[in-house]
N, C-alpha and C positions, 0 to 999 in steps of 0.2 A: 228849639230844645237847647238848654245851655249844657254846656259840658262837662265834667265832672276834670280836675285838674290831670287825673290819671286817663282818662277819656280825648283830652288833647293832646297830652303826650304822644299817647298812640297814634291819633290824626295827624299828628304832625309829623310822624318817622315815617308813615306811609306814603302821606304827600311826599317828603324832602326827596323820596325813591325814586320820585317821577316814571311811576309807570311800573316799575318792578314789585314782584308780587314777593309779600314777605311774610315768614311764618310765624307764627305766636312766640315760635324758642326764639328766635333772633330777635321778634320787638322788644320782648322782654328783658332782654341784655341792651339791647339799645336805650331804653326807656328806665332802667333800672327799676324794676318791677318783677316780682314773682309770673312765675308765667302761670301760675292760680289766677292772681289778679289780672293779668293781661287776655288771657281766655274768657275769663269773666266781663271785662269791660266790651274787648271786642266782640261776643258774642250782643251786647247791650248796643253797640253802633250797629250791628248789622240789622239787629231788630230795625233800628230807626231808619236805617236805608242809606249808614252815611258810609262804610266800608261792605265791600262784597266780597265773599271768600269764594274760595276755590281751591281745589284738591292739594294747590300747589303755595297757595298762601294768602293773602289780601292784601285787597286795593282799595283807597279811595273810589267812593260814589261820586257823581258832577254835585248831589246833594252834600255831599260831605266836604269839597273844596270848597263849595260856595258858604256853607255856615263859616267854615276856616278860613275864610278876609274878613272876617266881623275884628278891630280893632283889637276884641278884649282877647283873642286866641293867638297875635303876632307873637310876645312873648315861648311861644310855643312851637316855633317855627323855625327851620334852621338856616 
C-alpha cells in the first residue's frame, strides 16, 4: 500500500518515538496537520495494520516499520 504524503508524516513521528505511544493531539502538532486530518489518516493506517492504537496513544505495527525503509518514505523520517 503506498502512503499518502500526510500518511508518512504520521508513520514517521511514530516511528522517530521509538516505542513511545503518541496521541493524535501531539502528532498533529508534530506533523503540522489538523488533528481532523491526523485522526482521519491514522484511523486509515490502522485499518491497514500499520499503526496500533491504544487507550493511551499509538504505535507503529512491525508492518508499518517494515513498509517505512521502502527508499521512497526516508524523506519522512527524522
Amino acid at each position: 500500500m503506498p502512503l499518502s504524503e500526510n500518511q508518512a508524516k504520521l508513520l514517521g513521528a511514530l516511528i522517530a518515538e521509538d516505542g513511545r505511544r503518541i496521541s493524535v493531539r501531539e502528532l498533529s502538532r508534530q506533523t503540522d496537520l489538523s488533528e481532523h486530518v491526523a485522526r482521519r489518516e491514522i484511523a486509515a493506517l490502522a485499518h491497514c495494520d500499520l499503526v496500533a492504537g491504544t487507550g493511551r496513544g499509538y504505535l507503529p505495527t512491525g508492518r508499518g516499520r517494515a513498509l517505512f525503509q521502502k527508499p521512497v518514505y526516508r524523506e519522512y523520517g527524522r
